[in-house]
Biopython code that builds the backbone (N, CA, C, O; Angstrom):
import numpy as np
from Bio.PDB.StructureBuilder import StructureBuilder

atoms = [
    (1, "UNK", "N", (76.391, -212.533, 118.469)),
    (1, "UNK", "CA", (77.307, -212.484, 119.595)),
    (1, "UNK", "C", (77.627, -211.024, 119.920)),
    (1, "UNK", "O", (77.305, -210.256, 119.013)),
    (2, "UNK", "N", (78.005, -210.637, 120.653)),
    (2, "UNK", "CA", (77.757, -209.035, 121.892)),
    (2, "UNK", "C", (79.598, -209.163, 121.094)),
    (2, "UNK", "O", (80.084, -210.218, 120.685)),
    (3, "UNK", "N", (80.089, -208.199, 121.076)),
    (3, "UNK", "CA", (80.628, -207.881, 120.357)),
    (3, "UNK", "C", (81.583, -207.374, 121.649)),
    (3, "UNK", "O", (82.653, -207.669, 121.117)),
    (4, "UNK", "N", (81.809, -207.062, 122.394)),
    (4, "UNK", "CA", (82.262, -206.761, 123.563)),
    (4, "UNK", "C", (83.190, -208.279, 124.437)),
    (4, "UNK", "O", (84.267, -208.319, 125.031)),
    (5, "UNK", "N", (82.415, -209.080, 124.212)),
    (5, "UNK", "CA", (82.547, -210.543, 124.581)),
    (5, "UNK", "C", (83.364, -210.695, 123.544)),
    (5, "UNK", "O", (84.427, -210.858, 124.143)),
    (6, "UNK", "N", (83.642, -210.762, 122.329)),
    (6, "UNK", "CA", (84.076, -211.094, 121.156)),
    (6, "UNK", "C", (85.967, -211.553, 121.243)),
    (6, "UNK", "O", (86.873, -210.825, 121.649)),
    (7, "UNK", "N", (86.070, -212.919, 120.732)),
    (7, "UNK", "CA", (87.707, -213.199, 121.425)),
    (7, "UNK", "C", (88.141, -212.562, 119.841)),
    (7, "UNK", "O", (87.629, -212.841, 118.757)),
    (8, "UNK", "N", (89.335, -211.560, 120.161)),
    (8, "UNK", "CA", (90.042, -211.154, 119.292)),
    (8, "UNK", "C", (90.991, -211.733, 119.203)),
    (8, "UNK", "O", (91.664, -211.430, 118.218)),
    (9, "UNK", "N", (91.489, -212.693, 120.004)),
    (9, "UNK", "CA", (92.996, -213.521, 120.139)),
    (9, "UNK", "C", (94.168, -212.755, 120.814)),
    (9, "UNK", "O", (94.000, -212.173, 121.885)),
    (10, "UNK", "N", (95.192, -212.766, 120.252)),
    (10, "UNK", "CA", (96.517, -211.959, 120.803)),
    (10, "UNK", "C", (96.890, -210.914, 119.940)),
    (10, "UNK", "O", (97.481, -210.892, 118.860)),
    (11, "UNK", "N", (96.089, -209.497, 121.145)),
    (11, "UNK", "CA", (96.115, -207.923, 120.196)),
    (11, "UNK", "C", (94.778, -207.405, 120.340)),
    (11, "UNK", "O", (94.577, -206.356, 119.728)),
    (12, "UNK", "N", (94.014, -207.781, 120.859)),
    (12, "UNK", "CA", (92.621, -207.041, 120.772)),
    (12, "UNK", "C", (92.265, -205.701, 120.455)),
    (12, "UNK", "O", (92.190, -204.816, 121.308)),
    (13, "UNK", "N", (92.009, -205.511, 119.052)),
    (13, "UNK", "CA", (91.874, -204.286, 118.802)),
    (13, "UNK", "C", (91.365, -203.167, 119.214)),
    (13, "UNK", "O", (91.738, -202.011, 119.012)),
    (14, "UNK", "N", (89.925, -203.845, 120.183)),
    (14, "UNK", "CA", (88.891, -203.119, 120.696)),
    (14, "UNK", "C", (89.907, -202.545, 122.017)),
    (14, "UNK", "O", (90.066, -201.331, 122.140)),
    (15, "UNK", "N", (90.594, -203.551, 123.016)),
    (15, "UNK", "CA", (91.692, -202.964, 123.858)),
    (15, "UNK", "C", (92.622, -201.679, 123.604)),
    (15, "UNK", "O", (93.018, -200.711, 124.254)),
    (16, "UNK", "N", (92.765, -202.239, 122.201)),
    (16, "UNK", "CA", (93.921, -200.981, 122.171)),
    (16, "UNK", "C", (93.218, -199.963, 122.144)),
    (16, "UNK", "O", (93.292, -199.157, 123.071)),
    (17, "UNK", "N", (92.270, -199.739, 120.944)),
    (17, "UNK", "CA", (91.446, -198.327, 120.718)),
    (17, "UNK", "C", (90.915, -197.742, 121.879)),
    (17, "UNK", "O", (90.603, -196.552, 121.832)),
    (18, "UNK", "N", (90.719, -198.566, 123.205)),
    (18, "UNK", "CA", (90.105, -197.963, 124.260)),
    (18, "UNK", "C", (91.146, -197.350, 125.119)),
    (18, "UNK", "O", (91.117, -196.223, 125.614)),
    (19, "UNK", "N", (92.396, -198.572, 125.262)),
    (19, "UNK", "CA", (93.682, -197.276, 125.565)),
    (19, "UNK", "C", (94.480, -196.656, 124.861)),
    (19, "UNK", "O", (95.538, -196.279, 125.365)),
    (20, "UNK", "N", (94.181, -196.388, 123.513)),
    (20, "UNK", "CA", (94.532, -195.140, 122.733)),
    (20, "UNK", "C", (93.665, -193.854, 123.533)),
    (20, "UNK", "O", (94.132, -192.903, 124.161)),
    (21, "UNK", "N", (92.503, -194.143, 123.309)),
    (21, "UNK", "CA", (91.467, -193.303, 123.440)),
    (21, "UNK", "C", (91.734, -192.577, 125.079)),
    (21, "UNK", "O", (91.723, -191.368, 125.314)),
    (22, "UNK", "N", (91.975, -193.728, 126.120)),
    (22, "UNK", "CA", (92.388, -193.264, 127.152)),
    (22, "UNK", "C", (93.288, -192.364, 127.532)),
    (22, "UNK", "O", (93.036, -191.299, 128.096)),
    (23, "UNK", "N", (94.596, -192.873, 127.159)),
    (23, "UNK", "CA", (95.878, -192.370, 127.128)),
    (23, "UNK", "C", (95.886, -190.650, 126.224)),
    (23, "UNK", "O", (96.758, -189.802, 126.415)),
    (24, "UNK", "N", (94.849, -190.508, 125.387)),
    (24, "UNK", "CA", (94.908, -189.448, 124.570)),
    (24, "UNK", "C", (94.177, -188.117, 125.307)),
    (24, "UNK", "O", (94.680, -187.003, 125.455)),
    (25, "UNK", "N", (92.857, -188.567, 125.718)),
    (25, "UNK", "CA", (92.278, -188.417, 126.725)),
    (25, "UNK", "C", (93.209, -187.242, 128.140)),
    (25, "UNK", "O", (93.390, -186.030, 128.252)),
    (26, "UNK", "N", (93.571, -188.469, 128.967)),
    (26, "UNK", "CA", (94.586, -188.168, 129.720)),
    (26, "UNK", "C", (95.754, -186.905, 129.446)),
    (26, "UNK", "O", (96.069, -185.971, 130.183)),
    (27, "UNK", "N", (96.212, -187.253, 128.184)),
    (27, "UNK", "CA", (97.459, -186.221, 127.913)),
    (27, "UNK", "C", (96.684, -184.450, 127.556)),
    (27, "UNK", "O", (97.100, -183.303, 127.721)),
    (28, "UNK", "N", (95.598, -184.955, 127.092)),
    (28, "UNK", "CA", (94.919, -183.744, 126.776)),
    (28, "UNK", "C", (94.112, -182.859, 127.875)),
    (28, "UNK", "O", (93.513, -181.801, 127.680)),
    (29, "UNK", "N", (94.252, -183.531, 128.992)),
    (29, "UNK", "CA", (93.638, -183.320, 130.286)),
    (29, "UNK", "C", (94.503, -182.652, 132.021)),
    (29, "UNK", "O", (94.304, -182.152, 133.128)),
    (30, "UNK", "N", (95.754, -183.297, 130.823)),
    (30, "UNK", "CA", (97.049, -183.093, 132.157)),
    (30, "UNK", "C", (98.144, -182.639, 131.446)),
    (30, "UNK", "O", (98.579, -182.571, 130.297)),
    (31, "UNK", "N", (98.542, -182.223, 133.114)),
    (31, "UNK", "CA", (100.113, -181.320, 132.440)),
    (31, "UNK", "C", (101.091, -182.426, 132.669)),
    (31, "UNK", "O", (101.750, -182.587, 133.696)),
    (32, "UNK", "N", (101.108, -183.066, 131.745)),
    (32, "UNK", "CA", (102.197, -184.619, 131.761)),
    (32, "UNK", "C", (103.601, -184.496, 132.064)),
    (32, "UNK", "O", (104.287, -185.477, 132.349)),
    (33, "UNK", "N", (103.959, -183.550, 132.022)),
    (33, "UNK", "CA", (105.525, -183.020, 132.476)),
    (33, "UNK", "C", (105.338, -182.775, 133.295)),
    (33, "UNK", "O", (106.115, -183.554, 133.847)),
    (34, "UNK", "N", (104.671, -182.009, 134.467)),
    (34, "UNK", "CA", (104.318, -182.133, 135.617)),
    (34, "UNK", "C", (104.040, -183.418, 136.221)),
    (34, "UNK", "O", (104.847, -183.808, 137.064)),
    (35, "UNK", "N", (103.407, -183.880, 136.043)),
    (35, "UNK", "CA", (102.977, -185.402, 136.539)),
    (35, "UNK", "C", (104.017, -186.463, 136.540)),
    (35, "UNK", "O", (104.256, -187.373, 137.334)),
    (36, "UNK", "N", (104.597, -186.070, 135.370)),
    (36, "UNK", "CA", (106.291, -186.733, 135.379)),
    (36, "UNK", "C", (107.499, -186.579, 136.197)),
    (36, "UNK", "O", (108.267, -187.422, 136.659)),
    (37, "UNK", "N", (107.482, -185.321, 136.263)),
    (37, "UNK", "CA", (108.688, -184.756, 137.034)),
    (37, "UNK", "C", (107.767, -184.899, 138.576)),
    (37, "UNK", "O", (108.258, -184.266, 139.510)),
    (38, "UNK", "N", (106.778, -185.506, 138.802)),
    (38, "UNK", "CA", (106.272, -185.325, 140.428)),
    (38, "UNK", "C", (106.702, -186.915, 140.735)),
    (38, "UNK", "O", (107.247, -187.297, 141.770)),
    (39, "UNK", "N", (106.275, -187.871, 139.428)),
    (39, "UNK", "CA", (106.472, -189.484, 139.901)),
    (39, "UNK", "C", (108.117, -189.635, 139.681)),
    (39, "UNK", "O", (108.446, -190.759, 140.058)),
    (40, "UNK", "N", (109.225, -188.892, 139.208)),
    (40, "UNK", "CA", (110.388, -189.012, 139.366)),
    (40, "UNK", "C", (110.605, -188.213, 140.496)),
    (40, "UNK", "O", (111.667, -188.644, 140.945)),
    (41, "UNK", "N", (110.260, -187.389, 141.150)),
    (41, "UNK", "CA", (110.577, -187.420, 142.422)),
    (41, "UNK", "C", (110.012, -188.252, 143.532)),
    (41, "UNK", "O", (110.504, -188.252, 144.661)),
    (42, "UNK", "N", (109.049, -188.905, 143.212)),
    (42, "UNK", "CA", (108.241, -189.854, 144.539)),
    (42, "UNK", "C", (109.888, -191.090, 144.202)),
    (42, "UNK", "O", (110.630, -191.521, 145.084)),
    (43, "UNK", "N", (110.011, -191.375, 142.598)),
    (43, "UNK", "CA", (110.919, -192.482, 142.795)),
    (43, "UNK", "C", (111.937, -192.595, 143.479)),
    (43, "UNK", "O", (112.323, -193.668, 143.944)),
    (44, "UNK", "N", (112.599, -191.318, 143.654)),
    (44, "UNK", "CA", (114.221, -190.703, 143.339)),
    (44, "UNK", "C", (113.615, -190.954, 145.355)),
    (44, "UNK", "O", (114.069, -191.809, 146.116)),
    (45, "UNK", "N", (112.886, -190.246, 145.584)),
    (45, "UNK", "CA", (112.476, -190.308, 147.657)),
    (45, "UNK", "C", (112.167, -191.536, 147.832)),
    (45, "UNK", "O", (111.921, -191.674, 149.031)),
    (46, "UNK", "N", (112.038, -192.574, 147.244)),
    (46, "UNK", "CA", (111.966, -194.161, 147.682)),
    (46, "UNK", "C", (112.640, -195.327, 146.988)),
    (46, "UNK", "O", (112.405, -196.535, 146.935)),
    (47, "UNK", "N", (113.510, -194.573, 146.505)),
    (47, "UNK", "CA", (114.607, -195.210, 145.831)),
    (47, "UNK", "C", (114.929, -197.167, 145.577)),
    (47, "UNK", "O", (115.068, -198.005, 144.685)),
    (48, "UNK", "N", (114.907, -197.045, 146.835)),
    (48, "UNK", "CA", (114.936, -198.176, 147.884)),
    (48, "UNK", "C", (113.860, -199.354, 147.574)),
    (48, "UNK", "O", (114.012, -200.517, 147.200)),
    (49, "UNK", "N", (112.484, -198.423, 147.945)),
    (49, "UNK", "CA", (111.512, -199.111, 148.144)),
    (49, "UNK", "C", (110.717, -200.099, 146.323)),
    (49, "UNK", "O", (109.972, -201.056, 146.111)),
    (50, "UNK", "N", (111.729, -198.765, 145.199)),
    (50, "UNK", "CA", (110.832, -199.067, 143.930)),
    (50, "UNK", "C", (112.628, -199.988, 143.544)),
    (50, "UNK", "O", (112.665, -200.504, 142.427)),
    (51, "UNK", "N", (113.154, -200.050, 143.896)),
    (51, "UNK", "CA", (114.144, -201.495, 143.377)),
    (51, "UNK", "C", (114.029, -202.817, 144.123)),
    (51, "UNK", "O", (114.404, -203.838, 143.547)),
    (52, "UNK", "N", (113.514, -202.883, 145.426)),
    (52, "UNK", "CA", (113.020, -204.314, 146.077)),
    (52, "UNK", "C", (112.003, -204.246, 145.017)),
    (52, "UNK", "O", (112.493, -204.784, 144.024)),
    (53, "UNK", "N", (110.721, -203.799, 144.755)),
    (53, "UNK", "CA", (109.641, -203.998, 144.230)),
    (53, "UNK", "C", (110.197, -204.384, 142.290)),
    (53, "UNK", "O", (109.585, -205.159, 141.553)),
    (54, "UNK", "N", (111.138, -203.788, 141.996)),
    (54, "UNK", "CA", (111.607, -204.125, 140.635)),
    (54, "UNK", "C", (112.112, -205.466, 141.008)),
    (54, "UNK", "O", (111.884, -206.326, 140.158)),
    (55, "UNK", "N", (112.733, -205.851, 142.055)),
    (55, "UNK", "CA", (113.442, -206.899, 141.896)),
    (55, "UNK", "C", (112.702, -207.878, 142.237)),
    (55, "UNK", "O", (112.861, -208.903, 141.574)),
    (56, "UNK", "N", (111.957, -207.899, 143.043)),
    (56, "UNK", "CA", (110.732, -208.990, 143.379)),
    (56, "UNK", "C", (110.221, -209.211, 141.828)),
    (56, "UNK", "O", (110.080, -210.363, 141.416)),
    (57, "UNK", "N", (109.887, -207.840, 140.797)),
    (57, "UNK", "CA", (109.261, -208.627, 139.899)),
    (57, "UNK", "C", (110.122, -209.429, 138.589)),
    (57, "UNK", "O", (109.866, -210.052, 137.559)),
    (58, "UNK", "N", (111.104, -209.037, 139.250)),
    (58, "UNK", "CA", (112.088, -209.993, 138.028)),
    (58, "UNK", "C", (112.043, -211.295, 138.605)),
    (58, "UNK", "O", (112.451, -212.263, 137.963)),
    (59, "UNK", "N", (111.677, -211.386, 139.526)),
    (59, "UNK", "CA", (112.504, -212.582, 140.027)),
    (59, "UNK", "C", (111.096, -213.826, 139.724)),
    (59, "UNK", "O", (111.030, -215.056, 139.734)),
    (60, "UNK", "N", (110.388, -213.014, 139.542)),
    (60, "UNK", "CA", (109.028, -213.799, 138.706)),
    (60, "UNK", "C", (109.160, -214.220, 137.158)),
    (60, "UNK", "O", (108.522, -215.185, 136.738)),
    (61, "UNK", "N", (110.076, -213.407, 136.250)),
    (61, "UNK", "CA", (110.424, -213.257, 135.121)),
    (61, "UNK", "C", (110.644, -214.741, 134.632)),
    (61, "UNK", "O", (111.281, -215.305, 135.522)),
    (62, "UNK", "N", (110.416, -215.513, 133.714)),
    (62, "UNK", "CA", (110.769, -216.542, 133.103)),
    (62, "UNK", "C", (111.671, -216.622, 132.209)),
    (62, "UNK", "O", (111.858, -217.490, 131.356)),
    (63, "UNK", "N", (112.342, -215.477, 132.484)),
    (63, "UNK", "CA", (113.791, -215.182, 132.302)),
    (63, "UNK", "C", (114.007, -215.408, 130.265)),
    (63, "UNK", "O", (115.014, -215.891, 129.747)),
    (64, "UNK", "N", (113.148, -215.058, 129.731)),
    (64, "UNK", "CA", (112.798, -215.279, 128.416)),
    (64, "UNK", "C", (114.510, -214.865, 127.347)),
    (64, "UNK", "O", (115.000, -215.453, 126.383)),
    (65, "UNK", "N", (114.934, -213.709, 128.064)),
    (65, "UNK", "CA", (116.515, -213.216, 127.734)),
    (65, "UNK", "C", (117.532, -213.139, 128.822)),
    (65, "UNK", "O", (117.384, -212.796, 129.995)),
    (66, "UNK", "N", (118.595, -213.531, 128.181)),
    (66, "UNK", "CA", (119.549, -213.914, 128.942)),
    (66, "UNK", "C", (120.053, -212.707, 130.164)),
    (66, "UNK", "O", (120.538, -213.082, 131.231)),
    (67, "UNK", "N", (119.950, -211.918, 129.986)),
    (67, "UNK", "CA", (119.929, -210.847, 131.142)),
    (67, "UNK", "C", (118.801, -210.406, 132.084)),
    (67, "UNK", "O", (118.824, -209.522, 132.940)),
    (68, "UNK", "N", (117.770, -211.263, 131.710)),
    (68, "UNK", "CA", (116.415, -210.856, 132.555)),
    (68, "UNK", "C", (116.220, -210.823, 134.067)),
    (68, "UNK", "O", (115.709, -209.977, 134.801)),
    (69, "UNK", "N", (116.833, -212.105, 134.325)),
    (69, "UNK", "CA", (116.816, -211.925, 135.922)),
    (69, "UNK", "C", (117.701, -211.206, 136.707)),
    (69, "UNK", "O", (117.398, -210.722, 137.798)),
    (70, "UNK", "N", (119.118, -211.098, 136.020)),
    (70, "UNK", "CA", (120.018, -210.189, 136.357)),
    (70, "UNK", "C", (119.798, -208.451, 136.786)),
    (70, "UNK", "O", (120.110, -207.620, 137.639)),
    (71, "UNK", "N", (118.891, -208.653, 135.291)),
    (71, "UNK", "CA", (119.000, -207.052, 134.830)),
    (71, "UNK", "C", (119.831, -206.218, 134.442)),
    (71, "UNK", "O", (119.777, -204.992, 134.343)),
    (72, "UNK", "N", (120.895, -207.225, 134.147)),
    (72, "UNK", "CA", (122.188, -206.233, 133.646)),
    (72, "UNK", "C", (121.632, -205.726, 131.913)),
    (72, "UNK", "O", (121.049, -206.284, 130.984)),
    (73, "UNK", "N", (122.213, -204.361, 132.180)),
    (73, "UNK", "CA", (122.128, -203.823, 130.771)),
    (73, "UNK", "C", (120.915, -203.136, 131.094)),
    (73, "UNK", "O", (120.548, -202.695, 130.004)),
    (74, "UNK", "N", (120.111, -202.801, 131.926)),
    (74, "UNK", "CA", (118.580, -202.662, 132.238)),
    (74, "UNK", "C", (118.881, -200.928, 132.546)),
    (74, "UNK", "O", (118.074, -200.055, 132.230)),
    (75, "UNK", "N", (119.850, -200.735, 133.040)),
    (75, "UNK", "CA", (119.846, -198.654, 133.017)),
    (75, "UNK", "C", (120.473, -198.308, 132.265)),
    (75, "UNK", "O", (121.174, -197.346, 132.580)),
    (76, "UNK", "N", (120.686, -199.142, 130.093)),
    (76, "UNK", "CA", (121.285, -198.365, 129.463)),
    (76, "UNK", "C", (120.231, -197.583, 128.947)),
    (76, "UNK", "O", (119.067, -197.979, 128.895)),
    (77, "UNK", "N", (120.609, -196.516, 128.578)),
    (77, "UNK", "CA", (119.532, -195.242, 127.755)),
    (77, "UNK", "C", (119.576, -195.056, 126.389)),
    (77, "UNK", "O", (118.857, -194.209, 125.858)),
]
sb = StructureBuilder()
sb.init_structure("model")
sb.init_model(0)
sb.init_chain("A")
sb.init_seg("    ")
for serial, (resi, resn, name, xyz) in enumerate(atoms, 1):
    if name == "N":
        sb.init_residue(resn, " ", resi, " ")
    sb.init_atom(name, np.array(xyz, "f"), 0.0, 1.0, " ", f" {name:<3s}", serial, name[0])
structure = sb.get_structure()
């Protein structure tokens, strides 16, 4: 069996190692604080537009915890 095809179940190891590998990749490639501080300003200028889109996707949520669809408690740090 192709090994690629291969069901790992829930966790696929081969997944992760490829976005380890990605993600490592990436950071080693970019100035990630830059790239950060550019997508907190696209957020902070559409403020608006990325909380309809948060809230549309809660509202899909199967609400697994008791604050899920609410979102209360969701901007503690």
């Amino acid at each position: 069996m192709d090994d690629s095809k291969k069901n790992e179940g829930e966790g696929s190891k081969m997944a992760d190692k490829k976005y380890r590998q990605g993600a490592t990749e990436f950071a080693k490639r970019t100035d990630t604080l830059q790239v950060g501080e550019q997508a907190e300003r696209e957020v902070e200028a559409n403020k608006a537009q990325y909380e309809q889109a948060e809230k549309l996707g809660r509202s899909h949520s199967a609400g697994d915890l008791k604050d899920d669809l609410s979102g209360k408690g969701f901007d503690k740090k």
